[in-house]
mmJSON file of the N, C-alpha and C atoms, coordinates in Angstrom:
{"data_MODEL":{"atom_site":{
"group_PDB":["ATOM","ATOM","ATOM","ATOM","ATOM","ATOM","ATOM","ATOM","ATOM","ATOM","ATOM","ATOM","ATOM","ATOM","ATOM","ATOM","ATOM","ATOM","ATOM","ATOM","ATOM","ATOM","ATOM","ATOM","ATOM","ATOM","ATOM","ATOM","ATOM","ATOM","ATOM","ATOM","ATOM","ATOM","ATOM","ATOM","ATOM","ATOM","ATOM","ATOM","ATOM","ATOM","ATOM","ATOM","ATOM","ATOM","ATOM","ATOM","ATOM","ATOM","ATOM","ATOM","ATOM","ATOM","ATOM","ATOM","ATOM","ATOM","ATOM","ATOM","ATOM","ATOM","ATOM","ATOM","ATOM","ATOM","ATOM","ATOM","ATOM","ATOM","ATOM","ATOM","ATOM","ATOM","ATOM","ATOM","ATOM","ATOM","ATOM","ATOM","ATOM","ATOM","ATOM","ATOM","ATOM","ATOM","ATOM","ATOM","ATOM","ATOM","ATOM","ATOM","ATOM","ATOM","ATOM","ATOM","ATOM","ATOM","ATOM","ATOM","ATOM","ATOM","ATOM","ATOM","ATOM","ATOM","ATOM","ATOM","ATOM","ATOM","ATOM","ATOM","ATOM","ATOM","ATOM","ATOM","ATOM","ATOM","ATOM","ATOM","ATOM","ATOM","ATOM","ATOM","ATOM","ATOM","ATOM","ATOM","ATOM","ATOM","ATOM","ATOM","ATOM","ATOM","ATOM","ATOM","ATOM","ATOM","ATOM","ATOM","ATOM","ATOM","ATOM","ATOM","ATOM","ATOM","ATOM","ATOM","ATOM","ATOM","ATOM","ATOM","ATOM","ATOM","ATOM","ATOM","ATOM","ATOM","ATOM","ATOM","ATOM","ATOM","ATOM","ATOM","ATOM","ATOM","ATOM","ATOM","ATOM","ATOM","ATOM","ATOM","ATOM","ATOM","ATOM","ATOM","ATOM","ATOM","ATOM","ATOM","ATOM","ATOM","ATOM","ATOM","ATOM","ATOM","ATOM","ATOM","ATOM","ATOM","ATOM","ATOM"],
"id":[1,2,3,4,5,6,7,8,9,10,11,12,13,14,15,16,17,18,19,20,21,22,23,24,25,26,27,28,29,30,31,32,33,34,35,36,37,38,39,40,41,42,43,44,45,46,47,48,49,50,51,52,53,54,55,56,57,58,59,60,61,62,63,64,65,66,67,68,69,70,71,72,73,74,75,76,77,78,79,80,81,82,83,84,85,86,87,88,89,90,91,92,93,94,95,96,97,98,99,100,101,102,103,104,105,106,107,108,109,110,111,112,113,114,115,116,117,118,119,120,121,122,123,124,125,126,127,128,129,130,131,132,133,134,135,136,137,138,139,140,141,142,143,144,145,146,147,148,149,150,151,152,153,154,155,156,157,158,159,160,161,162,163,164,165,166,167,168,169,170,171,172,173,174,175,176,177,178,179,180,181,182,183,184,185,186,187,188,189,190,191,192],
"type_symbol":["N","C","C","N","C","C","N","C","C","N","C","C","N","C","C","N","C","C","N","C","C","N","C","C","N","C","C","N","C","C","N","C","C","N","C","C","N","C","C","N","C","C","N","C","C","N","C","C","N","C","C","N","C","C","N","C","C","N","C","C","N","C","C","N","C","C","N","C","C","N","C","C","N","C","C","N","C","C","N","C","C","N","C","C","N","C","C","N","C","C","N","C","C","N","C","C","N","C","C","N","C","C","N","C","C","N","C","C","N","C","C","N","C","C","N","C","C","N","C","C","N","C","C","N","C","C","N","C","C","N","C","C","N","C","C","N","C","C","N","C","C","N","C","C","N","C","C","N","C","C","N","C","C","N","C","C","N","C","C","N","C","C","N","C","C","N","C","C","N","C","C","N","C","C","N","C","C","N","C","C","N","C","C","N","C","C","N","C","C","N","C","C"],
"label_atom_id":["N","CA","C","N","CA","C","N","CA","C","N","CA","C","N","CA","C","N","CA","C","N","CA","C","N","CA","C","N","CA","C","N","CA","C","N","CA","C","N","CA","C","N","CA","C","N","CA","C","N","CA","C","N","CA","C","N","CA","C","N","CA","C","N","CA","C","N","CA","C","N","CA","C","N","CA","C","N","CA","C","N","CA","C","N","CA","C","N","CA","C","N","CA","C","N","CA","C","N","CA","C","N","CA","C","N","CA","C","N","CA","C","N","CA","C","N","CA","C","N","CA","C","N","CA","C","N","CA","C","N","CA","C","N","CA","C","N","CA","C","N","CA","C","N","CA","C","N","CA","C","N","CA","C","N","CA","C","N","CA","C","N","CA","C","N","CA","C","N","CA","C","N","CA","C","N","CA","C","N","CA","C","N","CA","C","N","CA","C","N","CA","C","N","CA","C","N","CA","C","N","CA","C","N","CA","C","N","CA","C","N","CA","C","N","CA","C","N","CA","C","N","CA","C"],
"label_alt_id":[null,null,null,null,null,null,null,null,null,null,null,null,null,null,null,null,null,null,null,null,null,null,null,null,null,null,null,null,null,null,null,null,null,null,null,null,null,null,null,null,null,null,null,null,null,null,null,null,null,null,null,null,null,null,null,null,null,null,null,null,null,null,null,null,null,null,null,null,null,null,null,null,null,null,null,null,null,null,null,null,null,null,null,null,null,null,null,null,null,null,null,null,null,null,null,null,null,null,null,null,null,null,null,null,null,null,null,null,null,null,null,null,null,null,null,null,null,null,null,null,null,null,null,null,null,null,null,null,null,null,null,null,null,null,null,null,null,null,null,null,null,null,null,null,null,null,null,null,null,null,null,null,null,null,null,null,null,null,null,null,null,null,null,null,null,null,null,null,null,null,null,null,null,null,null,null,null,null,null,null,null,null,null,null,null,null,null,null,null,null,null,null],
"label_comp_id":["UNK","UNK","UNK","UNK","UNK","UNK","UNK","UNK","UNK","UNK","UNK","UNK","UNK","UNK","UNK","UNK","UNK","UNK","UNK","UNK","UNK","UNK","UNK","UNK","UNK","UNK","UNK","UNK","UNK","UNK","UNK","UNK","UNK","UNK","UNK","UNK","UNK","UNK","UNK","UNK","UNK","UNK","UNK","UNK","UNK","UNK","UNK","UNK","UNK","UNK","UNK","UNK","UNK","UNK","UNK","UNK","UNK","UNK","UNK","UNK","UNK","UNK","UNK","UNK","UNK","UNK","UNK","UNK","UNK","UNK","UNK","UNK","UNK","UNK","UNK","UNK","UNK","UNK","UNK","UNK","UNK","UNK","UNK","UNK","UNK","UNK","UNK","UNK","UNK","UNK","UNK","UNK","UNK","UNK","UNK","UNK","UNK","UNK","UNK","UNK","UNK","UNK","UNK","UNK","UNK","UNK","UNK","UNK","UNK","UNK","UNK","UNK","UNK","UNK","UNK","UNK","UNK","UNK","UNK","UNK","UNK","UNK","UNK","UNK","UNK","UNK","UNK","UNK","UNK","UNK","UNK","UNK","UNK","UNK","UNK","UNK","UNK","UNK","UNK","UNK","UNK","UNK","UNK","UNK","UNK","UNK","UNK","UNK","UNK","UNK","UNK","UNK","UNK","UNK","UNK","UNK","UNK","UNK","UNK","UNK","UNK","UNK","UNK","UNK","UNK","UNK","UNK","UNK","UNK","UNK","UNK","UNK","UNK","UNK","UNK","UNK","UNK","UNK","UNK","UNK","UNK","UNK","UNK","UNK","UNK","UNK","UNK","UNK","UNK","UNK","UNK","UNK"],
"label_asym_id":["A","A","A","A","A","A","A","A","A","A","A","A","A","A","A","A","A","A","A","A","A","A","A","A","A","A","A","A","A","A","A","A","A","A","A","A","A","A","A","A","A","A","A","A","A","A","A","A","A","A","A","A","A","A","A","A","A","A","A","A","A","A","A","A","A","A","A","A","A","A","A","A","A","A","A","A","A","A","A","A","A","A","A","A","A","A","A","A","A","A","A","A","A","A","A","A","A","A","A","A","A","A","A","A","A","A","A","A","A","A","A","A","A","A","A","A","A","A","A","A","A","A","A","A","A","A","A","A","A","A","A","A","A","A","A","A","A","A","A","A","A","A","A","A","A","A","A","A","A","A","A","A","A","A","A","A","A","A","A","A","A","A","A","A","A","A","A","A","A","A","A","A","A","A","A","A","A","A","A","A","A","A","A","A","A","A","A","A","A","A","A","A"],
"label_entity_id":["1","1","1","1","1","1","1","1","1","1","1","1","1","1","1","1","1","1","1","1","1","1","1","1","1","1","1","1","1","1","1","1","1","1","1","1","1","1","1","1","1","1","1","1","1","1","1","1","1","1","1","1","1","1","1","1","1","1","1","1","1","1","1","1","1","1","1","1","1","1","1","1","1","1","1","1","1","1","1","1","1","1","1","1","1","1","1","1","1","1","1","1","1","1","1","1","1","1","1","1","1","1","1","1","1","1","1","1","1","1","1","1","1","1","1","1","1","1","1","1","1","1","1","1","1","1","1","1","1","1","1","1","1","1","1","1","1","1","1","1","1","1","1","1","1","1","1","1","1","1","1","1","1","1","1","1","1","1","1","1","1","1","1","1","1","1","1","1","1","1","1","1","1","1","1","1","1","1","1","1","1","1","1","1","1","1","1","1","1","1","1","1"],
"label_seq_id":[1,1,1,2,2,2,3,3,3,4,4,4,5,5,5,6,6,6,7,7,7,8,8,8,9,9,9,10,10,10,11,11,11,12,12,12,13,13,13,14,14,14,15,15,15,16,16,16,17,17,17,18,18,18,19,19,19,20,20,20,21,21,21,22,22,22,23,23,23,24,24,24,25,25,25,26,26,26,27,27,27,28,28,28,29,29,29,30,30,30,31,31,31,32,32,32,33,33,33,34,34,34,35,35,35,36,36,36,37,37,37,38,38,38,39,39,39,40,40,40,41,41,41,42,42,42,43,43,43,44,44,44,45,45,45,46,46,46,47,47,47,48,48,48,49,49,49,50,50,50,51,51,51,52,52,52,53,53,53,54,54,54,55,55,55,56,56,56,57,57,57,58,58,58,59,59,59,60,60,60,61,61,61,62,62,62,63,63,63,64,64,64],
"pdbx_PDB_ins_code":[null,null,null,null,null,null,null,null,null,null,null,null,null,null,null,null,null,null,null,null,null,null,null,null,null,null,null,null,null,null,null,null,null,null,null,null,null,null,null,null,null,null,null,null,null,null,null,null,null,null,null,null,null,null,null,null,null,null,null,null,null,null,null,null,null,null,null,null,null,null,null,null,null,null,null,null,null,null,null,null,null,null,null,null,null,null,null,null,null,null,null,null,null,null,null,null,null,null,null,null,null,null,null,null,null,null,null,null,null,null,null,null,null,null,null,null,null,null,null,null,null,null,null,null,null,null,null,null,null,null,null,null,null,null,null,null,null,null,null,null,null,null,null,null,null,null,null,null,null,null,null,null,null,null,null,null,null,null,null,null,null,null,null,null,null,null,null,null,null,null,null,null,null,null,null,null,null,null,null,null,null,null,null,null,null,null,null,null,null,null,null,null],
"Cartn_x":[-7.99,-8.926,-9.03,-10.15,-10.398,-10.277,-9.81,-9.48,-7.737,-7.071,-5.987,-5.831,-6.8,-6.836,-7.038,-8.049,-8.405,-7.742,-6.493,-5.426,-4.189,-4.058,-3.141,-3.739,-4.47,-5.468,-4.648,-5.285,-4.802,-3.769,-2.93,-1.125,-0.919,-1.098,-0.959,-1.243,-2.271,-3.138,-2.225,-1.343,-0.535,-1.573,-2.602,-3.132,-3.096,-1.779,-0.646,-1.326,-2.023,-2.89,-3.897,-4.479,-5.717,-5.505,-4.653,-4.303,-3.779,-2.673,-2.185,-3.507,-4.723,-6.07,-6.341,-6.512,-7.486,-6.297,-5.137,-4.478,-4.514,-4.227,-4.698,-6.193,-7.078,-8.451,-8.928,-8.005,-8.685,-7.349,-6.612,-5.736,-4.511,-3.882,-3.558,-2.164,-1.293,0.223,1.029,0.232,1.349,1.367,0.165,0.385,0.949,0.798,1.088,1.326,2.897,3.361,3.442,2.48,2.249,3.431,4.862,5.885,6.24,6.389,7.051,5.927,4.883,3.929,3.614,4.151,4.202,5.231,6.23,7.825,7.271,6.886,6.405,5.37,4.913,3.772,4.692,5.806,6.619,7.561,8.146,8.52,8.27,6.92,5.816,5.489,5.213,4.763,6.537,7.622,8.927,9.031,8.684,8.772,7.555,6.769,6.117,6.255,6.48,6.876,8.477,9.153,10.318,9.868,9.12,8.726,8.079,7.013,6.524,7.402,8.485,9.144,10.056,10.382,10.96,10.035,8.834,8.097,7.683,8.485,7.926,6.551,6.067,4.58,5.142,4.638,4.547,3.369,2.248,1.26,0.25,-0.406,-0.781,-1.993,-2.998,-4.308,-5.184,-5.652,-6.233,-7.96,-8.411,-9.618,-10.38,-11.933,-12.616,-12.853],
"Cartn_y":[-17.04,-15.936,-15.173,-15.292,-13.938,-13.003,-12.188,-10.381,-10.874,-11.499,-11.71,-12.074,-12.706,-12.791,-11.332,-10.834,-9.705,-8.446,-8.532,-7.49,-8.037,-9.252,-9.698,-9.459,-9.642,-8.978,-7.666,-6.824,-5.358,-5.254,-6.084,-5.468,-6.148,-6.93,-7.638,-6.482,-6.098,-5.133,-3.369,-3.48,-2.292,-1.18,-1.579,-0.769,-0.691,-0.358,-0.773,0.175,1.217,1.828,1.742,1.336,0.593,-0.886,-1.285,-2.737,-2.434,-1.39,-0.914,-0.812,-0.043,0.32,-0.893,-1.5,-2.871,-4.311,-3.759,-4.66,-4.288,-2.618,-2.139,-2.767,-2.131,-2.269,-3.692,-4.716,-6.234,-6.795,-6.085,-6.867,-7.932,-7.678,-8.57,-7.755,-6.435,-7.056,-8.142,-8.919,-9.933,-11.169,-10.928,-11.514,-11.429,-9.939,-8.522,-7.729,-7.819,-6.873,-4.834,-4.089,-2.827,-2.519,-2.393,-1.404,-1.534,-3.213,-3.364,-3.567,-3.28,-2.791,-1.951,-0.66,0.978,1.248,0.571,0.727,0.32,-0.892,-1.269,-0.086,0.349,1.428,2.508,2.872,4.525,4.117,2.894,1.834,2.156,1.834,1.684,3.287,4.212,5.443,6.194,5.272,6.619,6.13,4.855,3.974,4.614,5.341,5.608,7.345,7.856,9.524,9.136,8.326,8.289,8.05,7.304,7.11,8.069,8.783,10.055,11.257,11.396,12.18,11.584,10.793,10.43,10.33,10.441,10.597,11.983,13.141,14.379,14.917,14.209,14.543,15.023,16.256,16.757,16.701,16.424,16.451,14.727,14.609,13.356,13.576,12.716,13.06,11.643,12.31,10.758,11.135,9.804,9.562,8.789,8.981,8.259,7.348],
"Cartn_z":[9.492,9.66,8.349,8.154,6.684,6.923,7.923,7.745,7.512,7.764,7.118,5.724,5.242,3.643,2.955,3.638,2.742,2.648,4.114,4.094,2.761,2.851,2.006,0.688,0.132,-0.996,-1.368,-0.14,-0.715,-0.86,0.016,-0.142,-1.621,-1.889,-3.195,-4.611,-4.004,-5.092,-4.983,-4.178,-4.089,-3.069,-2.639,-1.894,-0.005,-0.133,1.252,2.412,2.409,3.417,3.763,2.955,3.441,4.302,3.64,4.024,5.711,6.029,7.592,8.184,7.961,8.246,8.672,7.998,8.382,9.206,9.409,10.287,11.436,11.597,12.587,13.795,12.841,13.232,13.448,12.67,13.141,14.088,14.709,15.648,14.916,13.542,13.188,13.395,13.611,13.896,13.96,15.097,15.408,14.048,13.193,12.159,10.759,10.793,9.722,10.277,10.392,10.779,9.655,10.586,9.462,9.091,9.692,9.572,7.768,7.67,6.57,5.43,5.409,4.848,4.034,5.024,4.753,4.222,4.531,3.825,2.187,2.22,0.797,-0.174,0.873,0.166,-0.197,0.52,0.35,-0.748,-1.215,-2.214,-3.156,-3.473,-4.852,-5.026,-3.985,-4.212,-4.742,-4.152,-5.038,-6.486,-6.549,-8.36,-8.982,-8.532,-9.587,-9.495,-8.613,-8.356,-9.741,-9.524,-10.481,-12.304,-12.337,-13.01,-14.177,-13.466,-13.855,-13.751,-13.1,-13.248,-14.713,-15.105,-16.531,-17.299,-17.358,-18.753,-18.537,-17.731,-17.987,-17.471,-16.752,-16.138,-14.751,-14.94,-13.584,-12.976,-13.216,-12.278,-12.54,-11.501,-11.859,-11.346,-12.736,-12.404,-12.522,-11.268,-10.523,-10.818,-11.295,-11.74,-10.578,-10.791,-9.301,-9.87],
"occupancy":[1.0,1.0,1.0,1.0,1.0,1.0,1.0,1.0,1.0,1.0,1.0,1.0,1.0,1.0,1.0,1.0,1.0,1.0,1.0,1.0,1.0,1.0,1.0,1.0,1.0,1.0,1.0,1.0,1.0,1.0,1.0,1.0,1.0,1.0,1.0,1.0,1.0,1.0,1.0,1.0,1.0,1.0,1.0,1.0,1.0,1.0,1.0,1.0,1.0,1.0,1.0,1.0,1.0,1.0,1.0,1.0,1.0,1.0,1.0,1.0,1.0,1.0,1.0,1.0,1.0,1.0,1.0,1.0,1.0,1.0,1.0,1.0,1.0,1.0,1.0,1.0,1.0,1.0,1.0,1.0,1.0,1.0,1.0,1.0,1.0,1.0,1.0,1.0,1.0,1.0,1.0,1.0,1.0,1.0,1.0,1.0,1.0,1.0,1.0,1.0,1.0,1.0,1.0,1.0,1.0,1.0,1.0,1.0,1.0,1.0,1.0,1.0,1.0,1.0,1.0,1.0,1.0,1.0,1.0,1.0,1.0,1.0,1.0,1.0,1.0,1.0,1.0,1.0,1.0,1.0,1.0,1.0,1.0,1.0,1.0,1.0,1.0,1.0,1.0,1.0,1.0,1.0,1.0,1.0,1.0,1.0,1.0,1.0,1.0,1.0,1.0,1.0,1.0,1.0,1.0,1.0,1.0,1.0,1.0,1.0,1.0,1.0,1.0,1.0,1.0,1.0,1.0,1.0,1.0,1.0,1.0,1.0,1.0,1.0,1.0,1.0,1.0,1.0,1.0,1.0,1.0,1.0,1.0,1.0,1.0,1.0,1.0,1.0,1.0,1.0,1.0,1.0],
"B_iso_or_equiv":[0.0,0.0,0.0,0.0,0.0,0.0,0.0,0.0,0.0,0.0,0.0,0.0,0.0,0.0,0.0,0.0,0.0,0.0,0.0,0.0,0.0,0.0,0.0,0.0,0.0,0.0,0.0,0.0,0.0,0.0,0.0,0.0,0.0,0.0,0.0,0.0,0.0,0.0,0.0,0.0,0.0,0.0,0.0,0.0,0.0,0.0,0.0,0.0,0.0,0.0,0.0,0.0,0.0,0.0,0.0,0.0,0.0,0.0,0.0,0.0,0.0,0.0,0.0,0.0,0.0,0.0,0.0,0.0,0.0,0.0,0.0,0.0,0.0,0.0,0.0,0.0,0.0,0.0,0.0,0.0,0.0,0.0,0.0,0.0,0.0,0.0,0.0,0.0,0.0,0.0,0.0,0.0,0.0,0.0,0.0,0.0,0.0,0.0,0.0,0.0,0.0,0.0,0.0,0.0,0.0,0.0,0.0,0.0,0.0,0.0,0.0,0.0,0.0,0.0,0.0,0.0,0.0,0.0,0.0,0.0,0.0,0.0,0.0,0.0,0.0,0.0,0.0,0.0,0.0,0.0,0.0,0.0,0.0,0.0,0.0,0.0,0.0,0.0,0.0,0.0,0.0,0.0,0.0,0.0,0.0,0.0,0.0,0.0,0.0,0.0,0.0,0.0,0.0,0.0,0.0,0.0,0.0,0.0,0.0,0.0,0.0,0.0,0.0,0.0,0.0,0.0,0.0,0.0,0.0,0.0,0.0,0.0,0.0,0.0,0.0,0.0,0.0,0.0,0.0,0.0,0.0,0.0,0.0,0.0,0.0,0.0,0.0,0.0,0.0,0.0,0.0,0.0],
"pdbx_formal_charge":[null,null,null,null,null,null,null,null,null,null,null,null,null,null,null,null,null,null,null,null,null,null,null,null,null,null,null,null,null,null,null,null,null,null,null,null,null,null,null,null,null,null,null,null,null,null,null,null,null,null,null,null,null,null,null,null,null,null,null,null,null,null,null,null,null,null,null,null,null,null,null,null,null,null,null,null,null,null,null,null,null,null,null,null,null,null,null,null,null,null,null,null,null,null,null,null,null,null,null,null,null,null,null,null,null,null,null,null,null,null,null,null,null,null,null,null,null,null,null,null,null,null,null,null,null,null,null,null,null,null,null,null,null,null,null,null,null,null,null,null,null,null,null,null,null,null,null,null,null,null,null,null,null,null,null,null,null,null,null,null,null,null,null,null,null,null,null,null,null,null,null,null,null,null,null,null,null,null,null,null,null,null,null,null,null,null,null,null,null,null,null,null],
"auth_seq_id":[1,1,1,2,2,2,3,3,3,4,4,4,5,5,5,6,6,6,7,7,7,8,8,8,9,9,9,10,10,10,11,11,11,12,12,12,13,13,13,14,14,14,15,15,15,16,16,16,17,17,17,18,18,18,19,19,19,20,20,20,21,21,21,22,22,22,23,23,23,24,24,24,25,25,25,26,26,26,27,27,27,28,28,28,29,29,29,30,30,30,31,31,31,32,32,32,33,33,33,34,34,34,35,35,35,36,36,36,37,37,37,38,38,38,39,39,39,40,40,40,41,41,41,42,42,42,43,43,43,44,44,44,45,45,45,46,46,46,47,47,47,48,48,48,49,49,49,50,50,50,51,51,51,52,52,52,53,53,53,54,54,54,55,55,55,56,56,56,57,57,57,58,58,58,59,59,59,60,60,60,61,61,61,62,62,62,63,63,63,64,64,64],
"auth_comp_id":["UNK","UNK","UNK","UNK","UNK","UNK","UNK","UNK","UNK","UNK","UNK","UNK","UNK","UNK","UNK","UNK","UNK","UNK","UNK","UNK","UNK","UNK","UNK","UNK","UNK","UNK","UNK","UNK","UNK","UNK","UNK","UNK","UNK","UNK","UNK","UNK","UNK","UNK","UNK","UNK","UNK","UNK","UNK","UNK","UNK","UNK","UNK","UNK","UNK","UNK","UNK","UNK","UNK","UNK","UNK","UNK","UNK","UNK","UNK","UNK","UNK","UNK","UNK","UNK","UNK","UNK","UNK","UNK","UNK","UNK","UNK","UNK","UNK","UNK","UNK","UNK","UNK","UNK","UNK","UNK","UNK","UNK","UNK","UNK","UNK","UNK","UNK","UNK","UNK","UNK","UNK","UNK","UNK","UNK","UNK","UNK","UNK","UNK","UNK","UNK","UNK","UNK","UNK","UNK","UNK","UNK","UNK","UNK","UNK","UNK","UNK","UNK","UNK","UNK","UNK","UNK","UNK","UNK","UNK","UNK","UNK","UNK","UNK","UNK","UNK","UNK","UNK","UNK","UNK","UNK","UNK","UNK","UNK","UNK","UNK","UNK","UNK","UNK","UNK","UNK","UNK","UNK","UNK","UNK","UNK","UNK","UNK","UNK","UNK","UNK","UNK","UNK","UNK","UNK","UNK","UNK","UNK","UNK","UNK","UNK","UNK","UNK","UNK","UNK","UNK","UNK","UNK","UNK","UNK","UNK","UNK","UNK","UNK","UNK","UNK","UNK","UNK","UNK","UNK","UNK","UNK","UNK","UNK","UNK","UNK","UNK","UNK","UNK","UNK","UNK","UNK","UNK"],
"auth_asym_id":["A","A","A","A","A","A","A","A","A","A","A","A","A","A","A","A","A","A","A","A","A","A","A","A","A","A","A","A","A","A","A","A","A","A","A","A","A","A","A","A","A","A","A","A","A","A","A","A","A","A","A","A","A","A","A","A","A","A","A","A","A","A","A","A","A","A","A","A","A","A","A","A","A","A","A","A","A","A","A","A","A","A","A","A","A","A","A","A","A","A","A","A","A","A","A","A","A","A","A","A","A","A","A","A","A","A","A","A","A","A","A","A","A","A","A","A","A","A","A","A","A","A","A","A","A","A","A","A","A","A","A","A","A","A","A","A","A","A","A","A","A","A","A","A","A","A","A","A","A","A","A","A","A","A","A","A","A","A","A","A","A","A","A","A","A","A","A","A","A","A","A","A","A","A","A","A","A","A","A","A","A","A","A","A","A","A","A","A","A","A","A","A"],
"auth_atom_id":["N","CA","C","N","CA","C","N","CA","C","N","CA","C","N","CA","C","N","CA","C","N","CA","C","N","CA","C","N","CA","C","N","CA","C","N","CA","C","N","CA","C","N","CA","C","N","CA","C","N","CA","C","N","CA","C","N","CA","C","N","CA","C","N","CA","C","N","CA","C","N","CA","C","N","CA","C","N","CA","C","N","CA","C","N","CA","C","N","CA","C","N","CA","C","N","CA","C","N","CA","C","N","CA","C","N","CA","C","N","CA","C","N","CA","C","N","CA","C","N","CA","C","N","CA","C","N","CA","C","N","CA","C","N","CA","C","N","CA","C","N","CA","C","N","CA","C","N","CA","C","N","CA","C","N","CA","C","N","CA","C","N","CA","C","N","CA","C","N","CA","C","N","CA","C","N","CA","C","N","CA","C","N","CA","C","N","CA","C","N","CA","C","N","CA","C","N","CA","C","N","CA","C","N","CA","C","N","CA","C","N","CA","C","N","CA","C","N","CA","C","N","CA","C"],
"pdbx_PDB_model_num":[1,1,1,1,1,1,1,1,1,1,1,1,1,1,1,1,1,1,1,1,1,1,1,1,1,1,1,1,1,1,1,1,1,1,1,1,1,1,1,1,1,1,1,1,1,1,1,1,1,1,1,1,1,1,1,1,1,1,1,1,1,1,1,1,1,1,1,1,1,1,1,1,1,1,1,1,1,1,1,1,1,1,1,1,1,1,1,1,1,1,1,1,1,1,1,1,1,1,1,1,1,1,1,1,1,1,1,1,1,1,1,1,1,1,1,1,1,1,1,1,1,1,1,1,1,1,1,1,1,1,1,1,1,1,1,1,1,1,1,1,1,1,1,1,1,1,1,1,1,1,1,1,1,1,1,1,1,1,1,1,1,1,1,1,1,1,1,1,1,1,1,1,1,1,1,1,1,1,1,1,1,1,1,1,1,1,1,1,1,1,1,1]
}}}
């Protein structure tokens, strides 16, 4: 099924909430499981909160 490709896409791409969104919404749990998903997303979001906290940036500015 391609809504399973295109969730695996995002998780790949580090974009782990969108990716829960769309496992959600297309029924895929039992294939993708979200839990360990989101764990991966809170993961990547403390490596880079750490990260920026060692190069001294306190604020982070996000571009559209």
């Amino acid at each position: 099924m391609w809504f399973a490709d295109i969730v695996q896409k995002l998780i790949d791409k580090d974009k782990h909430i969108p990716a829960v969104k769309y496992i959600l919404e297309f029924n895929l749990a039992d294939k993708i499981p979200p839990v360990p998903v989101l764990k991966a997303g809170v993961d990547e979001a403390k490596k880079l909160a750490e990260k920026l906290s060692e190069e001294g940036n306190s604020s982070v500015s996000v571009s559209p």
